[in-house]
N, C-alpha and C positions, 0 to 999 in steps of 0.2 A: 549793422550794429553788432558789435561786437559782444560776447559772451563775458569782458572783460571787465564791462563797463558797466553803469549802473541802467542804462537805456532798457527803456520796456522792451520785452520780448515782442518777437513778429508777431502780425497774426495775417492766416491764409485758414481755406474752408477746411481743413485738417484738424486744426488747432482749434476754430471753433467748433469742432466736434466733438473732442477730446475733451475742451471745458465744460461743452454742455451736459457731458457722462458723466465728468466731476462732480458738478454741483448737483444731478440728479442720482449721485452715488451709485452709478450703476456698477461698478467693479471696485474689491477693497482696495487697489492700487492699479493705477496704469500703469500699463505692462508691454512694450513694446523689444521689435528688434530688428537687425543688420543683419540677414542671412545671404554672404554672399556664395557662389560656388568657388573652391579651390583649382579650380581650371586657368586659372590667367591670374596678372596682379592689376589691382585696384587702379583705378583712373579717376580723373577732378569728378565726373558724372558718378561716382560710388561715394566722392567726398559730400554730395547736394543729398543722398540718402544718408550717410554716417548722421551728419549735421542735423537731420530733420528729424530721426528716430530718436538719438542720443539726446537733439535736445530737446523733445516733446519727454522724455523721461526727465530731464531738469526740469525742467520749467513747472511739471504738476506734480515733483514729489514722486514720481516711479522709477520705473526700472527697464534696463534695456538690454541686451542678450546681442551680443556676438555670437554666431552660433553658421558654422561652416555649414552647407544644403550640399554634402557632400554622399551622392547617390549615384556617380559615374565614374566607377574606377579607372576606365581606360581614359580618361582626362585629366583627371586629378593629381596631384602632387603634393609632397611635404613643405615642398618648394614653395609653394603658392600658400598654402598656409601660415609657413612661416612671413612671409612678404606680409600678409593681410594682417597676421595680428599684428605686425611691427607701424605698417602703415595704420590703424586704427586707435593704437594706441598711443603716437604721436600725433594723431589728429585729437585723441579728446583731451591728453596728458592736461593736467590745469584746469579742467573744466571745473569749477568754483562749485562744491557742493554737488556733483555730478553722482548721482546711484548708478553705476555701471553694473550692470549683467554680466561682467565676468568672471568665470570661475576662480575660484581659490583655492588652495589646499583646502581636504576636506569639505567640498561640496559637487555634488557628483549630479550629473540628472538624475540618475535611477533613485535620487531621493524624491519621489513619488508617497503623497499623502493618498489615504483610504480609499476618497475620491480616483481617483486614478491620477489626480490633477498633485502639479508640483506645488508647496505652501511659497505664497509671494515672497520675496526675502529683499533686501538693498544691500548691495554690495559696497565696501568702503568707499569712503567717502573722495579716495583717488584713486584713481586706475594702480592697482598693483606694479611693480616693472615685471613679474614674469605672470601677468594673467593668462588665462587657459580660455579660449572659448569654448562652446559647447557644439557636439557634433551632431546631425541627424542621422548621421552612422551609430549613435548611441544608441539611438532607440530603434534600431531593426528589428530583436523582437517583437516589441509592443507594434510597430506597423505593420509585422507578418501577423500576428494575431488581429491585429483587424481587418486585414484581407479574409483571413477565417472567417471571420464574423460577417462580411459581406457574401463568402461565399454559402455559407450555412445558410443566409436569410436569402437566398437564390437572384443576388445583389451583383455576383459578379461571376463570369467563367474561364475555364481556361479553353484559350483558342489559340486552334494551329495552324492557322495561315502564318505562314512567312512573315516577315517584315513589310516587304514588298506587296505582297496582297495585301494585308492588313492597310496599309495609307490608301491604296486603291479600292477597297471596298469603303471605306470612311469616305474618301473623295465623292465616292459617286454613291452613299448613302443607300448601301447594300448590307443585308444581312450577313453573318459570321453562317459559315453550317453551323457552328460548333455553338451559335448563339443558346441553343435551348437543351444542352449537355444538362445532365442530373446535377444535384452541389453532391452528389455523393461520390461520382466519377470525378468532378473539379476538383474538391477536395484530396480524390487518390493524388489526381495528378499532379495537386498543388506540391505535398507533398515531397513528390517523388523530381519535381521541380528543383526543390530546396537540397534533397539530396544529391544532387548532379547528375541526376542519371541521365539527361537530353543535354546535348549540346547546347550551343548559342545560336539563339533564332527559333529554335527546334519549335517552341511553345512559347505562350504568355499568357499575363491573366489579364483582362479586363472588365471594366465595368458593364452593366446589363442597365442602361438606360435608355435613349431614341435613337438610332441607326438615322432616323429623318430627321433632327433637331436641324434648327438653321443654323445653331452655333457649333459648328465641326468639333468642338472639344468637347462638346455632349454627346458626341457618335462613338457612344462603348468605348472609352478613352482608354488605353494601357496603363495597368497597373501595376505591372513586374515586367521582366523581364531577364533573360537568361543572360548572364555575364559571365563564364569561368576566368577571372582575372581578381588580381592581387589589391587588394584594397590598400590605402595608403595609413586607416586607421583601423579599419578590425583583420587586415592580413587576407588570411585564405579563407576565412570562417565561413564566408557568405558566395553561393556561386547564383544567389537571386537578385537585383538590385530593383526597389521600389521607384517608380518615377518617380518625375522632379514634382505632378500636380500633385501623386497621393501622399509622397512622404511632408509636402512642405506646412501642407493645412494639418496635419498631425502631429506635426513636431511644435507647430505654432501652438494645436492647445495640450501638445505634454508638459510645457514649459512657461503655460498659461498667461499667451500672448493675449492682451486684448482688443488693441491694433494692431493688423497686420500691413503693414501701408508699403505698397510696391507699386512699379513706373506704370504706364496707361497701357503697355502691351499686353498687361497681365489682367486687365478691365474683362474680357473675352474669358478668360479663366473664371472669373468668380462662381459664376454658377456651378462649377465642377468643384471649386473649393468648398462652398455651401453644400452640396448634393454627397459628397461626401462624407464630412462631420456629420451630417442629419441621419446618414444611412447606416452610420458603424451603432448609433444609437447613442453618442456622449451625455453623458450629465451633464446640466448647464453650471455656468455661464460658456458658450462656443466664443471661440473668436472671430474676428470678421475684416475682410479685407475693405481696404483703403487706395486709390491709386490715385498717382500725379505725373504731373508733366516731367520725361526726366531733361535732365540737361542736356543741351545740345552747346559746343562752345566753337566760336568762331574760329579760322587759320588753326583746324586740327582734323583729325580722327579719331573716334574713340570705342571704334570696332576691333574687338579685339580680333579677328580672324587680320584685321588689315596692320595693326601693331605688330602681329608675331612676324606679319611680312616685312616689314621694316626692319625689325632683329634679327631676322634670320636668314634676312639680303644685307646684313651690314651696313644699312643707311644710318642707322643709329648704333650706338657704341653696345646699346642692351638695355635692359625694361627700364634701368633709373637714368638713363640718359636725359642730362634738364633740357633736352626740347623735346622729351614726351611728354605727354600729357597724363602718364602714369603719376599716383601718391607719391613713389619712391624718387620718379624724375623730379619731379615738383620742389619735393623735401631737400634730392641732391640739389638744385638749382641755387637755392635759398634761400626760398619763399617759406617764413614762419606759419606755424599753423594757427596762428591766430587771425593773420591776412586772410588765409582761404576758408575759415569759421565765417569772418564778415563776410566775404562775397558770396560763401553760400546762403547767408541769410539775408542780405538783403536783396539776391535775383529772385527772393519770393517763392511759393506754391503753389501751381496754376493746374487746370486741368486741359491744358491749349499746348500742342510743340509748340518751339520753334527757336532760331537759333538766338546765342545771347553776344553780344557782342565781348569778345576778348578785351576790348580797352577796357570793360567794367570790371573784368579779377586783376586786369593791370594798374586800375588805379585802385583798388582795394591796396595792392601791394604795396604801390609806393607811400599809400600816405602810412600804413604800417611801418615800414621800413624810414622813411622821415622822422618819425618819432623815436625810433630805438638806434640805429646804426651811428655808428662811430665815425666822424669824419677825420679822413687821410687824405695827403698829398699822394699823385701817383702821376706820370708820365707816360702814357699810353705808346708816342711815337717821338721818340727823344729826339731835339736838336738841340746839341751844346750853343748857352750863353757863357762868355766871358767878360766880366765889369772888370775893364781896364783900370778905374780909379777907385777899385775895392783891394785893402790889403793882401797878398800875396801868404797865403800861410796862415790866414787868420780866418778863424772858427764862430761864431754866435748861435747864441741857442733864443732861437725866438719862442715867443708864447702862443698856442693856437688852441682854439677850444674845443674840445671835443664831440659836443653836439648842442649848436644853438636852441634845439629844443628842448633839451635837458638841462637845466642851472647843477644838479644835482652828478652830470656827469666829467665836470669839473674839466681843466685842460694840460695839455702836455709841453713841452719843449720840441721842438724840429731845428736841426742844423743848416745853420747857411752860411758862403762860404763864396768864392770870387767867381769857382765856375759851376755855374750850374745846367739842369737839364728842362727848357719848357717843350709843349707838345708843339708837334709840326702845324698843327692844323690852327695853333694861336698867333703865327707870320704869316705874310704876304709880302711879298719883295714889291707887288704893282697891286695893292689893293685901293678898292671901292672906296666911293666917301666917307659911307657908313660903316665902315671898318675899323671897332672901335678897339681893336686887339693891338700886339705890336707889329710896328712896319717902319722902315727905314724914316729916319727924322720923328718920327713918333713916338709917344711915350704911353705907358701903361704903367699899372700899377701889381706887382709881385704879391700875392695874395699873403698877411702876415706880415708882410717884408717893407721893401722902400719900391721906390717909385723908378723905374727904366726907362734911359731913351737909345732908343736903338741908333749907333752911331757908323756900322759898318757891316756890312754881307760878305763873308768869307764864302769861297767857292772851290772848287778841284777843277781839275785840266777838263772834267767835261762838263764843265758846268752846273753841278750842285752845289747845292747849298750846306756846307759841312759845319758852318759854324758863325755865330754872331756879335760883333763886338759890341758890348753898350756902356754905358756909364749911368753910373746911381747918383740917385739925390740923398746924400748918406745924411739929411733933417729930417726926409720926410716918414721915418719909420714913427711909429704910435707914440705921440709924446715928441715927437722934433721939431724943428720950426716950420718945417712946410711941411707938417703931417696932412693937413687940411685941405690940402691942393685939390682942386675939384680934378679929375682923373675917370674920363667916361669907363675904360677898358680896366680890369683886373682879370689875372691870370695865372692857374698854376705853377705850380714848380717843386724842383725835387737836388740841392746839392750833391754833385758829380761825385766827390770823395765818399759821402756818406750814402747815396743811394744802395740799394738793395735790389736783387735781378726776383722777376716773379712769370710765372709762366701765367701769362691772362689769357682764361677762354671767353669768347665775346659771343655769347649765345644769343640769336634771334628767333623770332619764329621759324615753324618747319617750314610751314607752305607759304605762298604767294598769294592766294587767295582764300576768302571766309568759308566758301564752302567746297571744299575742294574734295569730298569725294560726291559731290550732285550729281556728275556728269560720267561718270566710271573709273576712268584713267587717275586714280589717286594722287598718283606716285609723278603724273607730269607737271604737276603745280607743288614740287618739292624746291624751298629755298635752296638756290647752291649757297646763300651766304649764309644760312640760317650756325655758323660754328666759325669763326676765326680765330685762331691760335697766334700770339705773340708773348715777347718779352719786355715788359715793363718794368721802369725803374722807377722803387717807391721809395716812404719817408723809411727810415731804417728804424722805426718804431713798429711796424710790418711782419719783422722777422718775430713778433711774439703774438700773432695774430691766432686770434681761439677759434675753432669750429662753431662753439654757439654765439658768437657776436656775429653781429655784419656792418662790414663796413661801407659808407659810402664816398668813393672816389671823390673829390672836389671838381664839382662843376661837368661830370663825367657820367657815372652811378653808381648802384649798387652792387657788391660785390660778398661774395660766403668764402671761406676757407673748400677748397675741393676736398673727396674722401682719399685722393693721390696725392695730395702734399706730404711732404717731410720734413723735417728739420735744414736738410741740406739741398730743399729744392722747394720754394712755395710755390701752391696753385691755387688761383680763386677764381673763381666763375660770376661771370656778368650776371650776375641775375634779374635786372631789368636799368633800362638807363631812364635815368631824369627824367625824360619829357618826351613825350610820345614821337617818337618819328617817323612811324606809320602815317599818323594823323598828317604830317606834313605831306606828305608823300601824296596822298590822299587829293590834299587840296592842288595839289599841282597838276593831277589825271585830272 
């Protein structure tokens, strides 16, 4: 159900939690957010969290924070930031009354009330066009002062094992030497950390909790660590970087999250997220984590480690390529954001994996796209008709409508004329009974048009078929004497003078199978036909095709204007066809 519409909001065990903090007014607003890291671009499985956090801040009147968890200089980029706010921003764009957590001119984190805690605020009523997210690089000091503060309370140390020791002593639930260091030598060192005086590696701080815990992230967890590398938002200032568990639960209550709701890998974390806010000594209200099932989606991958391999082996053209499963792919494709609003809300919030079937964001798509797209005549794989007993030189503008499911999107004129272009795949020289298309002695019906019987098969010296002679019932167009004709077959078409050339990419799925990295070898269950490239001859109404419409082919699919079109060269991209032909496929195996 769409956010468009007036359909009650979902509900899953999340939501009833949320309401029941509501009505027992446990927070002066809910406060939630999207922290993702600037390391990669966004994918459909970052759209099922956008969707969830954004609209638990609709649905109760709160607020929600984009806010980049960017604590890993040597992965990060401006790159990815910029991707992330673009992708989040056309995923919420429209959200009807939506309090976004995005920054504005003029409001800064470091606006910090007495409390230490940020004052709740609701951000306009629409997402900004140049909103700002918020960084956890912002608050570096305030998370170096809380490492003070744990180390002062003999809460955390600095210890100099290696990296490599360090996972091997946690492994095998061994004490640090350096576990029972004074906080007054931690301290120096912390210190002398921040100044750069130790290499990378050299040292680190961590937490002083169970070395035996059963849960390995309670085993004296790292809380810094030495990075001398160039940050992508505070520059050179910082040669310490806060982990991803200490910075994340502190940025949550500098910015005074009150669900923190993230996927079920980070369930194992909580008690490190608790154990921390409890130990720095916060003023209440703390925040508190939430976890759900993330999305897993059929006929994909959406590891980023296995994506940058796809990009950076050339299987894919690059991150918005529409047979990734990235926001950007998705968006280039030209799948509205309002399609992948409803699929992520109606595949639910569960605390259970498991994979979700792709036909369900495929028919989200199309019944979206059935209600908004524009219908066009287009010719996929041209074979010239020629109506022998149609005027010679003579033009008609016929009437066609623009979207039966729109009264309001009124219709156009389309030219027809003696020769025209229908698709290969609508003849058969020796078809079946049930072949209700054209075929020699047969008649069909010209969609808009009159009524054809196919009277002769032109050929070439080696036997193709190059061209087809017919003859029209020039009564039976709308309004003639034999408009009426019962007529099983109707079929596209596109007049030869007035057609227009289009470059059409026919995008399918990548892979060949639903779970195609199960088994290791990702990259052997890669569709080779997942991209076919042709030249298409459409209605010459075409040539003023907009990037925000989408059209749908007649009897074919849907199609978007590409970001490589021109003026003097159109491109559109298949962005899903009619009628599922996986599913066929399917029933045939």
């Amino acid at each position: 159900m769409s956010l468009e519409t007036n359909a009650p909001a979902p509900s899953d065990f999340i939501r009833d939690i949320v309401a029941k903090h509501v009505e027992e007014k446990k927070y002066p607003r809910i406060h939630t957010r999207f922290p993702p890291e600037p390391n990669g671009y966004l994918h459909i499985g970052h759209a099922k969290s956008i969707c969830l956090n954004f609209g638990i801040a609709h649905e109760f009147g709160g607020t929600c924070n984009l806010r980049m968890d960017d604590t890993n200089p040597t992965k990060e980029d401006v790159e990815y930031v910029d991707s992330i706010r673009e992708d989040v921003n056309w995923l919420i764009a429209g959200w009807a009354n939506s309090n976004l957590g995005l920054k504005g001119k003029g409001k800064t984190p470091e606006a910090i009330s007495s409390n230490g805690k940020p004052d709740f605020y609701l951000a306009p009523v629409s997402p900004p066009a140049a909103a700002e997210p918020f960084y956890a690089s912002d608050y570096f000091e305030q998370i170096y002062e809380y490492a003070v503060t744990l180390i002062k309370k003999g809460k955390a140390y600095v210890c100099d094992l290696t990296p490599e020791e360090t996972d091997e002593y946690r492994r095998n639930a061994k004490e640090s030497p350096y576990r029972n260091r004074s906080a007054g030598e931690s301290l120096d060192l912390f210190t002398r950390m921040k100044a750069g005086e130790f290499p990378d590696g050299k040292r680190s701080l961590r937490a002083k909790i169970d070395v035996a815990s059963p849960n390995i992230w309670m085993r004296d967890p790292l809380l810094y660590r030495i990075r001398h590398a160039e940050h992508h938002h505070t520059g050179a200032k910082w040669v310490i970087y806060p982990m991803y568990d200490f910075a994340h639960c502190l940025s949550d209550y500098i910015e005074g999250i009150t669900h923190s709701i993230c996927t079920l890998e980070f369930e194992v974390h909580r008690l490190l997220y608790d154990w921390i806010l409890e130990n720095v000594g916060l003023p209440r209200p703390l925040p508190h984590q939430y976890e759900f099932a993330r999305l897993s989606l059929g006929y994909t991958v959406m590891s980023k480690r296995k994506l940058l391999q796809l990009v950076q082996e050339k299987i894919v053209t690059g991150w918005d390529d529409p047979r990734m499963p990235t926001i950007s792919g998705i968006r280039r494709r030209g799948v509205p954001a309002e399609a992948l609003r409803t699929f992520a809300y109606n595949i639910g919030i569960t605390k259970y994996n498991g994979v979700t079937d792709v036909a369900v964001l495929e028919h989200a798509i199309r019944e979206d796209l059935n209600k908004r797209a524009h219908r066009r005549l287009a010719v996929l794989r041209p074979i010239k008709v020629v109506l022998t007993n149609y005027p010679e030189g003579k033009t008609e503008e016929l009437e066609a409508v623009n979207n039966p499911e729109d009264p309001n999107a009124g219709t156009r004129k389309i030219p027809f004329s003696r020769e025209l272009f229908i698709d290969r795949d609508d003849f058969m020289e020796s078809a079946p009974p049930k072949f209700f298309r054209l075929k020699p002695g047969g008649e069909v019906r010209l969609k808009y048009a009159y009524i054809i019987k196919c009277e002769e098969v032109k050929k070439d010296a080696a036997g193709n078929i190059v061209e087809l002679h017919c003859t029209a019932d020039l009564d039976s167009k709308t309004g003639g004497a034999t408009s009426n004709r019962k007529i099983k077959g109707t079929i596209h078409w596109v007049s030869v003078t007035h057609a227009i050339d289009a470059e059409v990419r026919l995008y399918d799925r990548l892979f060949t199978v639903a779970e195609p990295d199960a088994n290791g070898d990702f990259k052997s269950f890669l569709n080779p036909n997942s991209l076919e490239v042709i030249t298409a001859k459409c209605e010459p109404s075409l040539k003023d095709a907009k990037p925000e419409l989408r059209y749908q082919f007649e009897r074919l699919a849907y199609f978007a204007l590409d970001k490589d079109s021109q003026p003097s060269k159109l491109v559109l991209n298949r962005t899903i066809t009619l009628k599922d032909t996986w599913a066929k496929e399917a029933h045939k195996g």
